[in-house]
C-alpha positions, 0 to 999 in steps of 0.5 A: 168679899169682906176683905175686898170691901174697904177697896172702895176705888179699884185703883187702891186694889192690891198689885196681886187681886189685880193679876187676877183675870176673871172676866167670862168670855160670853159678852152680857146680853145687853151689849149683844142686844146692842151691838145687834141693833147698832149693825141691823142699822147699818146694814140697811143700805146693804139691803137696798142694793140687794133688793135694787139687784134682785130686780133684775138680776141680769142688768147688774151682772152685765155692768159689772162684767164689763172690761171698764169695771176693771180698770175702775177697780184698779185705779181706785185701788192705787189711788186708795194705797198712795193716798192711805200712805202718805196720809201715815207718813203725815200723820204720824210724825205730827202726832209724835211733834205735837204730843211728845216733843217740846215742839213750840206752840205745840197745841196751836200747831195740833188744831191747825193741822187738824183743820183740813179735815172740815175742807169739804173735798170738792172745796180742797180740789177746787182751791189747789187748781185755783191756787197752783193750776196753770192759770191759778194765784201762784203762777201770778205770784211767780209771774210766770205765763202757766205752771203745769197742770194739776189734774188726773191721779196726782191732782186727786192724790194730793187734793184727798192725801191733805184733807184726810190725814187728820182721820190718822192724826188724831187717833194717834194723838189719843194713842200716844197721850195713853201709852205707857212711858215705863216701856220707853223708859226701860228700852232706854235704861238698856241702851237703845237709842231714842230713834230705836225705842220708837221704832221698837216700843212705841210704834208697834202700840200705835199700830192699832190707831194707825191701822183704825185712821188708815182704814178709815183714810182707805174707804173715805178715799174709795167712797169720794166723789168730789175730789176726784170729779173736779181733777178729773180721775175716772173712779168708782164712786164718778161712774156710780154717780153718772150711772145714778143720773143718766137714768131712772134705772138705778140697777146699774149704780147698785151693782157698782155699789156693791162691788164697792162693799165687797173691796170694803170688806177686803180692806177690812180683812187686810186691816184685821189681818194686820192687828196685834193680838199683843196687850197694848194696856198698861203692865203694872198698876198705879196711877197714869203719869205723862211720858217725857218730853223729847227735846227736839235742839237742832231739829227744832226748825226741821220740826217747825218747817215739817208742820208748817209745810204741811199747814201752809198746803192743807189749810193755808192754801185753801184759806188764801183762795176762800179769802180771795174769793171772798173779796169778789163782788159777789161775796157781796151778795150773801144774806147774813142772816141766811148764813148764821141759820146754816151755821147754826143748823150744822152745829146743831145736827153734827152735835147731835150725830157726833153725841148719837154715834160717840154713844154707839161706838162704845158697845161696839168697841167693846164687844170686838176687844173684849169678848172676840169672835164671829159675832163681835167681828161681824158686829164691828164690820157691819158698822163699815159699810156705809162708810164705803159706799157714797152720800148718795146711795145711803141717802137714796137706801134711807128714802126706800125705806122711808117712804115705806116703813117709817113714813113719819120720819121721812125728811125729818131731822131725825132721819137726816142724822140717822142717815150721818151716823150710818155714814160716820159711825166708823169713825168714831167705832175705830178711834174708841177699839184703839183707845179701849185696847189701852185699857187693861181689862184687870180692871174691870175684873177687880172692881167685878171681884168687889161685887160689881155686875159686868155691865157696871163695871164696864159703865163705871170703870171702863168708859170713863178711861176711854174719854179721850178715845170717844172724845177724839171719835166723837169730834172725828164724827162732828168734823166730817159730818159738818160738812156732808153734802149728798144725804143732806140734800136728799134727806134734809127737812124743807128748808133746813140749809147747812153751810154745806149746801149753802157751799153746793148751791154757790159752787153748782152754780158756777159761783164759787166767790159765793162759796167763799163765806160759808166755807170760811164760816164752816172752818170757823165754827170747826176751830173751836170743838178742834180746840177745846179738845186739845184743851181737855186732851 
């Protein structure tokens, strides 16, 4: 041990001392304890739909043996799989141009094609019919009578494909900044072809940031409601909705809420199938140095009309039509005042449950990658749930309870962000597991050799080289809960608007030119936590 002392930082440890794998299999109990209270949290909505069901037993076997529940289950699931999918075949080719490539303007390119993920989804839906329905600005523009209809499967495909991919993009880009460049560098020394090492060695380690975006990308598309409500698509979360509004007797909604929980849990059996158990960290010690820029030559402007197609329909679009709106007459009519409250308002919760859930996903993280088992996977799973069910039934989950457990936090600020980090703590908890798998844990075993305890090396060696994972889940967190709408209309204070409510009101009133500020506001305000974290990537 008096050899090892004057390795003071465990990157100057010997390549040898560094082979050495020593970590105990058994997690410390503080991070069991943890993981344990972070998953009882957020399972609580789990547990109102099995008390709402218990109440009565036969009326929830009833809605859910029914020849509709079915086709709902059918539908949702192929509109989860196209959507899933195409959101990949985005996402990835804008992550490899944006960090890999010598793409122009690559970081300006790499906000604006992160921003569609603060497009409220009813927002997204109702720009596309406005701009490329059969009365909408683009048939203006082309001067023709109609163009086709947008609605049904192919009007909620595209509509949720456009604002759910950066949820793929942007672990991706935090994968592919951490990859080791001598694994390329070795494919090519032995004659590969750059298309062949990116299929063989750098898209099997970007598996796991692919499959964390893409499940998240699957349960945001199973849990929606209002992409799929304005074009018109007959799915789970529209019947669970209805069922909750046409009467006071919600046991009907919870059965279908919990069928929902029970496709989660599938997905979430497929997605851990899935995984590699191949070490994704770095093979050999020394410090990190970036990989090589690939020259894009004559597929420069293929790249720059990929990206910008991409812009011009997830960001351009909606931007044009919230503009539009916003010249009407009863733009006009908006209380600036009103506006930079919500505004501020916004900023301050989603800061607060971004920092909340950015904290909790890193003992999660850490218990599913490094010390696996029943537990850890129960952990890691539990955390899912509210993520798959809708706003509304964690929000109504939190109001069962609140009145009559915790009756002082009820409508409280601390309740509204209780109830975002329950819904959005997965997002953060993938992208931090995919950023951990890059971590080699020789590390934390050195600095354990040199007379740290477990926790303290995870604390002082390990978290700090997941900063740009909980950086990336963190803004993930922010970006989706700035614009969360059903918990906060339930839970919110009195009187504490945000820019999403303030969109609701206009857009529930038939207003949608009253819509039009805020929502520009929201993307504004969004721009710069999206920009500042290309800066520290």
């Amino acid at each position: 041990m008096r050899r090892l002392a004057r390795y003071r930082d465990v990157r100057s440890l010997p390549a040898a001392l560094l082979a050495v794998r020593t970590s105990p299999a058994t997690a410390p109990l503080a991070l069991r304890l943890a993981g344990a209270l972070i998953a009882a949290a957020a399972i609580l909505p789990l547990a109102y739909l099995v008390i709402v069901i218990g109440g009565s037993t036969a009326d929830a076997w009833d809605a859910i043996w029914r020849e509709r529940t079915g086709s709902l289950v059918l539908r949702s699931l192929g509109l989860t799989i196209a959507v899933t999918l195409t959101a990949i075949a985005i996402a990835v080719p804008v992550a490899w141009l944006t960090v890999r490539t010598d793409l122009p303007g690559r970081r300006i390119w790499a906000v604006l094609l992160t921003l569609p993920l603060v497009i409220p989804s009813y927002i997204g839906a109702y720009a596309l019919i406005s701009a490329l329905g059969p009365s909408g600005l683009a048939a203006d523009l082309l001067g023709v009578t109609e163009l086709s209809a947008i609605s049904g499967f192919p009007g909620a495909w595209l509509a949720l494909s456009l604002v759910t991919y950066p949820y793929i993009l942007l672990p991706v880009r935090a994968s592919l900044r951490r990859l080791d460049p001598q694994l390329e560098e070795a494919a090519l020394g032995m004659g590969r072809s750059p298309s062949e090492v990116f299929r063989t060695v750098v898209l099997p380690q970007l598996r796991p940031a692919i499959g964390a975006g893409g499940l998240l990308v699957a349960l945001y598309v199973l849990s929606d409601f209002g992409a799929v409500s304005i074009m018109r698509f007959d799915s789970f979360t529209t019947s669970i909705y209805t069922s909750y509004q046409a009467s006071f007797d919600r046991t009907a909604a919870a059965a279908l809420s919990a069928l929902l929980v029970l496709l989660m849990f599938v997905i979430l059996w497929l997605e851990a199938r899935s995984r590699s158990t191949d070490a994704l960290y770095r093979s050999v010690p020394g410090s990190q140095r970036e990989a090589r820029i690939v020259r894009l030559r004559i597929w420069r402007v293929p790249a720059i009309s990929f990206c910008g197609f991409v812009a011009v329909l997830a960001l351009l679009v909606p931007v044009a039509v919230l503009v539009y709106w916003s010249f009407q007459s009863v733009a006009g009519d908006v209380d600036a005042g009103e506006i930079a409250a919500a505004a501020g308002n916004s900023l301050l919760a989603a800061g607060i449950c971004a920092a909340v859930a950015g904290i909790c996903a890193i003992p999660v993280a850490v218990l599913s990658v490094r010390f696996r088992g029943r537990f850890s996977s129960s952990v890691e799973r539990l955390t899912y749930i509210g993520h798959a069910l809708p706003g509304i039934v964690v929000a109504l989950a939190l109001v069962f309870f609140g009145t009559r457990v915790v009756i002082d936090l009820y409508q409280s600020l601390g309740m509204l962000i209780f109830a975002w980090v329950v819904l959005f703590l997965p997002l953060a908890v993938g992208v931090v597991r995919a950023s951990l798998l890059q971590v080699s844990p020789r590390i934390e075993d050195a600095a354990r050799s040199l007379g740290r305890s477990q926790l303290n090396a995870m604390s002082t060696v390990t978290v700090p080289l997941m900063t740009g994972g909980i950086l990336a889940g963190s803004a993930l967190v922010f970006l989706t809960a700035i614009k969360e709408l059903p918990a906060t209309l339930i839970l919110g204070p009195t009187g504490f608007e945000t820019l999403a409510t303030e969109i609701w009101s206009a857009t529930g009133s038939g207003f949608f030119e009253g819509a039009a500020i805020p929502a520009l506001i929201l993307l504004a305000v969004s721009a710069v936590p999206l920009y500042l974290l290309a800066v520290r990537e």
